[in-house]
C-alpha positions in Angstrom: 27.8 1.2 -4.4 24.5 0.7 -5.1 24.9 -3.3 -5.1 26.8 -3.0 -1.8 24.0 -0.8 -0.1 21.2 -3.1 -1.5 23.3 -6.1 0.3 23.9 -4.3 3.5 20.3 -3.0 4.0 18.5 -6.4 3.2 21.0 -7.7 6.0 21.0 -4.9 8.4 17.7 -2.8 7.8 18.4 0.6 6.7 18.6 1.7 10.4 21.4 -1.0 11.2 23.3 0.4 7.5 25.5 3.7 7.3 26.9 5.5 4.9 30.2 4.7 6.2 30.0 1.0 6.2 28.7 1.2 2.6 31.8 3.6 1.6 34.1 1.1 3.1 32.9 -2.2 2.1 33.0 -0.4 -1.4 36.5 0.3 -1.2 35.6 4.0 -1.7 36.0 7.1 0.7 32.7 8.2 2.6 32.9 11.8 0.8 32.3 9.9 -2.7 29.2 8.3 -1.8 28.2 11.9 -0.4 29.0 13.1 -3.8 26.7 10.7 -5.9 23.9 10.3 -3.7 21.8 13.3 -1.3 22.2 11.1 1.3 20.6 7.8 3.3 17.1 7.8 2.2 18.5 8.7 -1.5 20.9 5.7 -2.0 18.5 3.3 0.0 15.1 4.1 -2.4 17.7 3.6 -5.3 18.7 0.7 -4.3 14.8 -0.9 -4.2 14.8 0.5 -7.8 11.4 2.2 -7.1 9.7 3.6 -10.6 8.2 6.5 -8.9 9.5 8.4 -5.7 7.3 8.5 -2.7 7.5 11.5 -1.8 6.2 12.9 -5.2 3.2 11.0 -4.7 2.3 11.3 -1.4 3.1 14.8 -1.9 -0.1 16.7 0.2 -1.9 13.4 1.6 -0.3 13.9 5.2 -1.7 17.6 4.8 -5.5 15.8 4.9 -6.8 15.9 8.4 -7.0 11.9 9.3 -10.3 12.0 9.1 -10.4 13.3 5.2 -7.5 11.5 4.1 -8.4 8.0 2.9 -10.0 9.7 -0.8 -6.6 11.6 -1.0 -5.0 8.2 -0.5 -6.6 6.2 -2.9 -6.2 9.1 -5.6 -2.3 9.6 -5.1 -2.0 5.7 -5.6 -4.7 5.5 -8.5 -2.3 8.6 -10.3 0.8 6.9 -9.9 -1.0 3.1 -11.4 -2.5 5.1 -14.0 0.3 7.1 -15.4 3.7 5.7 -17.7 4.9 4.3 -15.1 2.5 1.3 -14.8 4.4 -1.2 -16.7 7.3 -0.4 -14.7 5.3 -0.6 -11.6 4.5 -3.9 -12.6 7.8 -5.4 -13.2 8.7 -3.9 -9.8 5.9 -5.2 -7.8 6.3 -9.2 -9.7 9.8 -9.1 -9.3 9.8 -7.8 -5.4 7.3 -10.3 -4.4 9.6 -12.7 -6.0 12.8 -12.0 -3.7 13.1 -12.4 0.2 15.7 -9.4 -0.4 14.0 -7.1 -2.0 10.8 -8.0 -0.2 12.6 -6.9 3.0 13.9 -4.1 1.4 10.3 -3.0 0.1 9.2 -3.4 3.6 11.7 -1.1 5.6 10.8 1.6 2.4 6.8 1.0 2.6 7.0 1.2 6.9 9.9 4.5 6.7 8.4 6.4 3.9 4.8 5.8 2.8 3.0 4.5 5.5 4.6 6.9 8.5 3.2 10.1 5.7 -0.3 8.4 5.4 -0.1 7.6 9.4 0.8 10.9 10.3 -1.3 12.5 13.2 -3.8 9.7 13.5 -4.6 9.3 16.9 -4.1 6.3 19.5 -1.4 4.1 21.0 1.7 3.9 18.3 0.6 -0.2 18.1 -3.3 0.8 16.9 -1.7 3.2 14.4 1.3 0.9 13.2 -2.2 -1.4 12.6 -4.1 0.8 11.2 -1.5 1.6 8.6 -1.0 -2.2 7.8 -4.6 -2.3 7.3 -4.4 0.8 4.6 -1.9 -1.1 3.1 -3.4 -4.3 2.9 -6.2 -2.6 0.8 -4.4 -0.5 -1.3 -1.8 -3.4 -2.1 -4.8 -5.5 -2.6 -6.1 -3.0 -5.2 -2.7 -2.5 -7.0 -2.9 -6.7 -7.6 -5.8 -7.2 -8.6 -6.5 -4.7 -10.7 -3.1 -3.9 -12.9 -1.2 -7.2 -12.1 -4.1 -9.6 -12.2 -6.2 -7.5 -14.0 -9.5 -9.1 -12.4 -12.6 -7.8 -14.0 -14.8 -5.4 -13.3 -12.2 -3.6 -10.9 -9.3 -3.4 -14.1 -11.6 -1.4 -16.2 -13.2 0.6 -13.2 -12.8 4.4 -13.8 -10.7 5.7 -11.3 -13.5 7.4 -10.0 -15.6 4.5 -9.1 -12.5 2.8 -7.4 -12.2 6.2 -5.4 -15.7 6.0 -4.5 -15.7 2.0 -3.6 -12.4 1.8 -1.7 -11.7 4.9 -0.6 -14.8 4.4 2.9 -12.5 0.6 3.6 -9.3 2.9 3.7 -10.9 5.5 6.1 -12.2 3.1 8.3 -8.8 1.5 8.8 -8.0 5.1 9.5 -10.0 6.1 11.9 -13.1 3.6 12.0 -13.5 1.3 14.9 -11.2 -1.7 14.8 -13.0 -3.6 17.7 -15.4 -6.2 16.6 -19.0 -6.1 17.1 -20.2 -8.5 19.9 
């Protein structure tokens, strides 16, 4: 199942993917896939093999007014790098970047699931906000690179704190800062 699903939402996006096509193109009846997984969201994070559920991590940042989020951000992602579940991080992040496949797959999760929590209740037009929320993501994928997967120094052996305290003003900009140029 989860090999079918991983097929049809690299093909289809999980919004052109149901449960039912998945059942049948796995030769199984729609009840079984009901019974095995809580439903869509479930069998598609599976099937991205994420080391750490969402969710869990983002748990409380959408309950930060947008204006106080962006340390709140940068800490949830800074617990999740820093805990047992680096190394696995890792191996997900090289091996995603690696595959047009899961790389669309990683996409759909990242726009459904993180960055509509992080986005949540920041004002403007929904094309400013679906910008600002690639913008948070450009700097906090930037900072999961170069510090665990490329390991640049000083940033690798920065305490968490001082990352926090660098990064965290860039995010909350791209939040709510002023994206016209000056001039």
């Amino acid at each position: 199942m989860l090999d079918t699903a991983r097929r049809l939402f690299a093909e289809h996006g999980f919004e052109g993917t149901s449960l039912r096509q998945i059942a049948r193109e796995t030769g199984v009846d729609p009840a079984m896939v009901h019974h095995f997984f809580k439903g869509k969201d479930e069998l598609f994070a599976l099937s991205v093999a994420l080391p750490a559920d969402p969710e869990k991590v983002l748990a409380g940042v959408d309950g930060y007014s947008p204006e106080d989020r962006a340390e709140a951000i940068v800490r949830a992602v800074l617990r999740l790098w820093e805990s047992p579940a680096q190394h696995s991080l890792v191996a997900f992040l090289r091996g995603t970047i690696g595959s047009k496949a899961k790389t669309l797959l990683l996409r759909e999760l990242v726009q459904r699931t993180i960055l509509s929590r992080i986005m949540a209740g920041v004002p403007g037009p929904p094309e400013e906000v679906a910008m600002r929320g690639n913008l948070v993501a450009t700097q906090m994928v930037g900072v999961m690179l170069v510090r665990y997967v490329v390991r640049l120094e000083p940033l690798a052996s920065s305490s968490p704190d001082d990352v926090v305290r660098l990064v965290a003003p860039n995010v909350q900009h791209y939040l709510t800062g002023d994206l016209k140029a000056d001039g």
